[in-house]
C-alpha positions in Angstrom: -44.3 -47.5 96.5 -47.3 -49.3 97.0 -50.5 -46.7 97.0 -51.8 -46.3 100.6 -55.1 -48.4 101.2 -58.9 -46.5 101.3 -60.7 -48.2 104.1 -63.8 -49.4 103.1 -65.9 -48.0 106.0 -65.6 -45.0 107.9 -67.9 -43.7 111.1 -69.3 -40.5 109.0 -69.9 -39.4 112.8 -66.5 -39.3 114.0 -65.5 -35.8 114.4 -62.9 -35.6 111.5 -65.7 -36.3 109.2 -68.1 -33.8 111.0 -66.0 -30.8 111.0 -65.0 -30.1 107.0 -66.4 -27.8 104.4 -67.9 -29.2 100.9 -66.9 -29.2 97.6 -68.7 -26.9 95.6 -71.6 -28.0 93.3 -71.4 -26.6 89.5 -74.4 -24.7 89.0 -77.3 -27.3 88.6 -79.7 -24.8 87.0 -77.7 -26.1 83.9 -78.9 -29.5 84.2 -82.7 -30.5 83.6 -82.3 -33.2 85.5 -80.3 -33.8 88.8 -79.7 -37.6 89.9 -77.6 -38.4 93.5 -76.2 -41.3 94.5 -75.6 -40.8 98.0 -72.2 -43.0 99.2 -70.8 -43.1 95.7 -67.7 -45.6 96.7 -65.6 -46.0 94.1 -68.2 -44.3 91.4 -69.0 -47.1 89.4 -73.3 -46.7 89.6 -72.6 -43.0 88.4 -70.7 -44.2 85.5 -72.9 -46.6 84.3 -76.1 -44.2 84.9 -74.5 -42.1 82.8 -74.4 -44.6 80.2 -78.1 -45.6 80.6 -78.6 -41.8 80.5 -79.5 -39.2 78.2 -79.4 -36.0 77.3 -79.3 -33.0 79.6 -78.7 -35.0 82.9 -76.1 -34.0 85.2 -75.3 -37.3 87.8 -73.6 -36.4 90.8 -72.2 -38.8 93.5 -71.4 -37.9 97.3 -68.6 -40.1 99.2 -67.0 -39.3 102.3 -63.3 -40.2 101.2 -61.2 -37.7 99.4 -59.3 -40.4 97.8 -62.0 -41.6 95.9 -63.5 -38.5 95.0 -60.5 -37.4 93.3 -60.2 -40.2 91.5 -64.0 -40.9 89.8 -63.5 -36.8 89.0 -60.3 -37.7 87.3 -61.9 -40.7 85.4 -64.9 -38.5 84.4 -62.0 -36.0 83.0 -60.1 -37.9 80.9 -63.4 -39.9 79.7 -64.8 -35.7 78.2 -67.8 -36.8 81.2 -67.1 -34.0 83.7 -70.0 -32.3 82.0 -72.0 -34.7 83.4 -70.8 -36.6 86.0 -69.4 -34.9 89.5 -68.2 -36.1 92.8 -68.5 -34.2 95.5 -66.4 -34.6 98.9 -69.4 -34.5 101.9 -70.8 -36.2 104.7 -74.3 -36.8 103.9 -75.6 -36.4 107.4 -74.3 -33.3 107.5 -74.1 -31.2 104.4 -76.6 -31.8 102.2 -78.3 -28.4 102.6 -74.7 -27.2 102.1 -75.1 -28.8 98.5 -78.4 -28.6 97.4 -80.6 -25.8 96.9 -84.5 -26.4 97.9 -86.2 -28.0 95.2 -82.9 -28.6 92.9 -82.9 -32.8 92.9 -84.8 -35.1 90.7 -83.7 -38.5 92.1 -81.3 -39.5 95.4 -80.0 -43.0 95.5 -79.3 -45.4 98.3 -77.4 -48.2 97.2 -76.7 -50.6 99.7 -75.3 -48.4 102.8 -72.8 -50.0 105.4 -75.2 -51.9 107.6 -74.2 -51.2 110.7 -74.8 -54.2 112.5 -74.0 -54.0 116.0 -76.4 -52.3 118.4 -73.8 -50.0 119.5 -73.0 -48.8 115.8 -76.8 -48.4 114.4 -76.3 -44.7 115.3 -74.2 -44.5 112.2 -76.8 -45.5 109.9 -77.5 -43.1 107.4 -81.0 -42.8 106.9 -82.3 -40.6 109.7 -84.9 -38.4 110.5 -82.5 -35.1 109.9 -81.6 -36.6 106.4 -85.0 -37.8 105.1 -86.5 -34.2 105.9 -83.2 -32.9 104.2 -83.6 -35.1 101.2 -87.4 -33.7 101.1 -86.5 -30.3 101.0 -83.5 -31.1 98.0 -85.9 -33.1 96.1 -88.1 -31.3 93.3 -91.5 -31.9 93.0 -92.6 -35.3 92.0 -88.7 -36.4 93.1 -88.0 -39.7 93.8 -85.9 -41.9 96.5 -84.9 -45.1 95.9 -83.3 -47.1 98.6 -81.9 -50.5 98.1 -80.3 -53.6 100.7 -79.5 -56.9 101.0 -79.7 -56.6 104.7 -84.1 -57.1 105.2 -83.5 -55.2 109.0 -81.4 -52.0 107.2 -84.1 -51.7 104.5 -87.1 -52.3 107.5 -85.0 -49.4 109.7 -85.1 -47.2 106.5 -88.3 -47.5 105.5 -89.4 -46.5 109.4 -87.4 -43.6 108.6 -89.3 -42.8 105.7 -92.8 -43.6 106.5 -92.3 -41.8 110.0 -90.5 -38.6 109.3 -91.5 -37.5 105.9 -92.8 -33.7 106.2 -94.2 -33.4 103.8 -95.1 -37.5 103.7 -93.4 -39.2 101.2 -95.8 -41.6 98.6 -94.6 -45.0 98.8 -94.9 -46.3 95.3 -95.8 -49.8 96.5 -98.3 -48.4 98.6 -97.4 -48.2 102.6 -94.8 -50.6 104.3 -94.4 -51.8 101.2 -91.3 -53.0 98.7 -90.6 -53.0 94.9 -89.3 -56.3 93.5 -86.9 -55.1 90.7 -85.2 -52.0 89.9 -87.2 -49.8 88.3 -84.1 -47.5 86.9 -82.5 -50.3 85.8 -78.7 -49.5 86.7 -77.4 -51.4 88.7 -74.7 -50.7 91.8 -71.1 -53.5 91.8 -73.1 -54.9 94.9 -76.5 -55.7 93.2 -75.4 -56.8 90.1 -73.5 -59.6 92.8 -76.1 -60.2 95.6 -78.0 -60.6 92.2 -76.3 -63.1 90.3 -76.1 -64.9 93.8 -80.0 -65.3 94.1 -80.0 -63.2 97.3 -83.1 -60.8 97.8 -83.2 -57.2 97.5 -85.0 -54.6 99.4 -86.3 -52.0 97.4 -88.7 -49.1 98.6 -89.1 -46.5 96.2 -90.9 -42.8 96.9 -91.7 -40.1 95.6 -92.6 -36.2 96.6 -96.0 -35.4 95.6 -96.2 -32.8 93.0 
């Protein structure tokens, strides 16, 4: 039997994906540093940060479909990674207070989100004002966010996000209104390493918590 399809995109508003509890976190006091990819997908950014990672870093990934969960925590099992790599079932625009304690998170990751484009549907995006102060209170300080696109209006409507609702204000690290040319982590998501190798331009904004 052929295995059942994962859509691609979901509405992370619909009421199905509103209405569910969290998977537990392992204890992140464990970890010196805590990186998050929020929207994991298929997990393969949290496997290669691990590879470009060292020592006592534990690199969790949120995604919205079971499916996949289960499978990159399965992956990270048989590869001896569960140690360090995680992925939790949660809908970012609801649970990550559920997740993270204050102050726990050294770095959250936005690589290239569903865009969203019809007017009716930018209600979905994921960068609002509930989760950038929710990111703020996660993040330690001197945290970072890094949020990347392909899409210039998805990276322009994040960085309003950012810029506007920060509390306390985020530092843009390319000063205000402002984006970073090349990725300063250095791994790269499935879609950058294409968009890349296409020519197309990224959007990159980059901030950090003060300390």
């Amino acid at each position: 039997m052929a295995a059942k399809r994962i859509r691609h995109h979901v509405n992370p508003l619909a009421l199905q994906y509103l209405d569910f509890d969290p998977a537990p976190l392992p204890d992140l006091s464990s970890a010196s540093v805590v990186e998050v990819e929020l929207g994991c997908a298929e997990g393969d950014f949290l496997f290669d940060r691990v590879r470009d990672t060292s020592g006592d870093v534990l690199i969790v990934g949120l995604e919205i479909r079971r499916k996949l969960v289960d499978r990159i925590n399965e992956k990270a099992a048989r590869m001896g990674l569960a140690h360090r790599l995680v992925a939790v079932f949660a809908n970012l625009n609801v649970h990550i207070p559920e997740i993270f304690p204050p102050a726990s998170v050294d770095r959250f990751f936005f690589n290239f989100p569903d865009p969203w484009f019809k007017n009716s549907q930018k209600k979905r995006r994921v960068v609002s004002r509930q989760v950038v102060e929710e990111l703020i209170k996660a993040l330690k300080p001197g945290g970072q966010i890094l949020f990347q696109s392909d899409v210039f209006d998805i990276a322009l409507d994040a960085m309003y996000s950012f810029e506007a609702f920060g509390c306390p204000p985020l530092v843009n690290e390319s000063g205000e209104w402002s984006f970073i040319r090349h990725n300063p982590f250095g791994t790269m998501s499935r879609r950058e390493r294409h968009v890349t190798e296409d020519g197309t331009r990224v959007w990159r904004i980059l901030y950090s918590l003060p300390s």
